[in-house]
C-alpha positions as CSV (number, residue, x, y, z in Angstrom):
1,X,0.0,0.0,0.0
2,X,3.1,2.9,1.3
3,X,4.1,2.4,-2.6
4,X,0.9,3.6,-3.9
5,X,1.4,7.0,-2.2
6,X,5.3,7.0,-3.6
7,X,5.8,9.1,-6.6
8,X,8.6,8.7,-9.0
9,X,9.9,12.3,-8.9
10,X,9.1,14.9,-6.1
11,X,10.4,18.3,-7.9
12,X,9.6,21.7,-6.7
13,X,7.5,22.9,-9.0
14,X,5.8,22.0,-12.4
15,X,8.4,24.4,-14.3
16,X,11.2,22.2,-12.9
17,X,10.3,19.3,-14.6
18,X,12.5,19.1,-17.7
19,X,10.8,18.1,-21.1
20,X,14.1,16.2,-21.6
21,X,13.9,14.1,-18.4
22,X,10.0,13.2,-20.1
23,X,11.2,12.2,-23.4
24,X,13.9,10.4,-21.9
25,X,11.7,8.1,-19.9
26,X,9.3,7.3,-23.2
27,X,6.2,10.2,-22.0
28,X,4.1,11.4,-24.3
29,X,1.2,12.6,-22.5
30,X,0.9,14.2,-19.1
31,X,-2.0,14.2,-16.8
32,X,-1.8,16.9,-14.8
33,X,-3.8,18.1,-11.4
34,X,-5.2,22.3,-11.5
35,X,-5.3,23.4,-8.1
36,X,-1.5,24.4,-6.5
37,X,0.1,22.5,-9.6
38,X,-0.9,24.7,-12.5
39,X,-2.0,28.0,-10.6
40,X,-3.1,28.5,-7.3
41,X,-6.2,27.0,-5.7
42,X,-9.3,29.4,-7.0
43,X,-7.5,31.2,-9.1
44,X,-7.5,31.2,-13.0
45,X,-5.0,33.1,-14.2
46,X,-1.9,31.8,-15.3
47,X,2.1,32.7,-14.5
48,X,4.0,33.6,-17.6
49,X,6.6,30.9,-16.7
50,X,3.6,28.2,-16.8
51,X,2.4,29.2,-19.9
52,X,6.0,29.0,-21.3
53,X,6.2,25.5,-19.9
54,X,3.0,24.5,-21.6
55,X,4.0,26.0,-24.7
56,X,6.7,24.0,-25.1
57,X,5.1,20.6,-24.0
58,X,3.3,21.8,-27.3
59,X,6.2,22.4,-29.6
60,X,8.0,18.6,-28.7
61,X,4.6,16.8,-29.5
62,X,4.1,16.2,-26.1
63,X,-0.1,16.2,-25.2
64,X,-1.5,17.4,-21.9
65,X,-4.7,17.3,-20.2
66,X,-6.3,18.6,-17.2
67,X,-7.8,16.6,-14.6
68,X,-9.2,18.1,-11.1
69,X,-11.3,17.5,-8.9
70,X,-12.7,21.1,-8.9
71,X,-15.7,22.3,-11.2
72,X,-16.4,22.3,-14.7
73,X,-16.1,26.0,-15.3
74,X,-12.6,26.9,-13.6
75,X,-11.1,23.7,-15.1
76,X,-12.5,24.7,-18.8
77,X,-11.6,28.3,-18.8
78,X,-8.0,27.5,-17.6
79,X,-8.0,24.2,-20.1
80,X,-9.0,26.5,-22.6
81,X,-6.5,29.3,-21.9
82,X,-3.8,26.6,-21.8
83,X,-5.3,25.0,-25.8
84,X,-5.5,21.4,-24.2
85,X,-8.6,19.7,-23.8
86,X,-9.4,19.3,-19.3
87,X,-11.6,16.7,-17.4
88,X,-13.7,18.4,-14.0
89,X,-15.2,17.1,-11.1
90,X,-12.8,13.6,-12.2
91,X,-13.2,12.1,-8.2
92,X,-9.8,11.1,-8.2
93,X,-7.9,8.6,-7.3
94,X,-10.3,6.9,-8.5
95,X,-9.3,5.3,-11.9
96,X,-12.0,7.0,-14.4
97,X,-10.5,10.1,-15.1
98,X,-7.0,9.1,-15.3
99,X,-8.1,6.5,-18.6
100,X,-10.4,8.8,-20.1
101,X,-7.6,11.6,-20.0
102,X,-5.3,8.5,-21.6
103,X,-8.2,8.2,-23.9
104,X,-8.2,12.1,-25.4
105,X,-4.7,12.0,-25.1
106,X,-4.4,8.9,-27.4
107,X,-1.7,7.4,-25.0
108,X,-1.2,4.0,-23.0
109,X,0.0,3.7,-19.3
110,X,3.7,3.3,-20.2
111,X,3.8,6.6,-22.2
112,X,1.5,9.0,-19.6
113,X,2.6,10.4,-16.9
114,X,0.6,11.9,-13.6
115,X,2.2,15.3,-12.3
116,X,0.1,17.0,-9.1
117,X,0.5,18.5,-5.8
118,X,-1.7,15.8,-3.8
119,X,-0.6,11.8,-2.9
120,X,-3.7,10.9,-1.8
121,X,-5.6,11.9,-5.6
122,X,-2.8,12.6,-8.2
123,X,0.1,10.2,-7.3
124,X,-1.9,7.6,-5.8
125,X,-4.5,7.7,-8.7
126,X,-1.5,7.3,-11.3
127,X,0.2,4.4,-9.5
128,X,-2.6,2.9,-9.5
129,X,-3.2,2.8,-13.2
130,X,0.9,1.9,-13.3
131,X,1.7,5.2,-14.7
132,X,4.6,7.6,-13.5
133,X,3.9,9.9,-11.0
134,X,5.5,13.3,-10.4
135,X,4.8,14.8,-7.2
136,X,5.1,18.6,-7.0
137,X,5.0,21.0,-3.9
138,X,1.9,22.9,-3.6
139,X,2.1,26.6,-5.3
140,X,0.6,28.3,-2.2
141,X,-0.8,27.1,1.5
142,X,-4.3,28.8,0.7
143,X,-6.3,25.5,-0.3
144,X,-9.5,23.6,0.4
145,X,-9.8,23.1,4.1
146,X,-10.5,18.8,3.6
147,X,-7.1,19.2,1.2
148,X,-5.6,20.9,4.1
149,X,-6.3,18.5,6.9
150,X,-5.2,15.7,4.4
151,X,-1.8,17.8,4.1
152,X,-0.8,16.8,7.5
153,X,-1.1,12.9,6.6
154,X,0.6,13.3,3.7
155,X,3.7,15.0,5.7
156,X,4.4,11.5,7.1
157,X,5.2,10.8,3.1
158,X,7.0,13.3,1.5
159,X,9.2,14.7,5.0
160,X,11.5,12.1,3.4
161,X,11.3,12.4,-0.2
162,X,14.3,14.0,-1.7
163,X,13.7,16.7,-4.2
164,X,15.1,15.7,-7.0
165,X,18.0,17.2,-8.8
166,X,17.2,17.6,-12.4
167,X,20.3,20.0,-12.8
168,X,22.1,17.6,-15.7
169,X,19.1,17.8,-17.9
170,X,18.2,21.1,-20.1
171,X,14.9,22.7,-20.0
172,X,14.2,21.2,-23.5
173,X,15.6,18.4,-25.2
């Protein structure tokens, strides 16, 4: 069960992920979470460096896709701003979301990868499925309140991660 909750890569943030260190491992599709991954929780608008980062997922071929828990509006108008298509209300972990995202995507398991802010929903959702899972810190402490009382269970987790050191790899490939 403890290697359910373990992600593959704990990075700092979803910029610090290298496009390279993707291609490397065979990705070609990323599921990844909204809230405190992409922007922060309730908001909609999007950082500059973000946007660069999704731009060139875009320009190596690799496909993205929203998936969140949150509501259909927020995750479409930020899935829009983004170009990529975005599934809402998904109830992750459960499996669902995470194949129909595979689905839009046009990827298998061994080729998608999971990247969010939450072990109990994003990383545990993608293990279970078998795909690799990239745990990011959350992009600010304001959050749901049931996210935050889950934060202090996941703690017991990721105290003892180390964040990985994606230094020898270039931004892009």
């Amino acid at each position: 069960m403890i290697r359910l909750l373990q992600p593959d890569l704990y990075v700092r943030s979803l910029c610090d992920i290298p496009l390279a260190h993707l291609k490397a491992r065979g990705i070609r599709g990323l599921i990844i979470d909204l809230d405190n991954t992409v922007t922060e929780w309730g908001r909609a608008t999007l950082d500059r460096g973000v946007r660069r980062w999704f731009a060139d997922l875009k320009e190596e071929g690799i496909r993205a896709c929203l998936v969140s828990n949150n509501r259909s509006g927020r995750v479409k108008k930020v899935a829009d701003a983004l170009g990529i298509p975005g599934i809402s209300r998904a109830g992750k972990p459960r499996r669902r979301a995470f194949r129909q995202a595979m689905a839009v995507m046009e990827t298998e398991a061994s080729s998608t990868a999971v990247i969010g802010d939450q072990v109990f929903t994003d990383i545990l959702g993608g293990n279970r499925l078998g795909l690799y899972t990239v745990l990011v810190m959350p992009i600010n402490s304001r959050e749901f309140i049931g996210t935050r009382m889950m934060r202090h269970v996941e703690r017991l987790f990721t105290r003892h991660l180390p964040v990985a050191d994606l230094s020898g790899y270039d931004k892009r490939p």
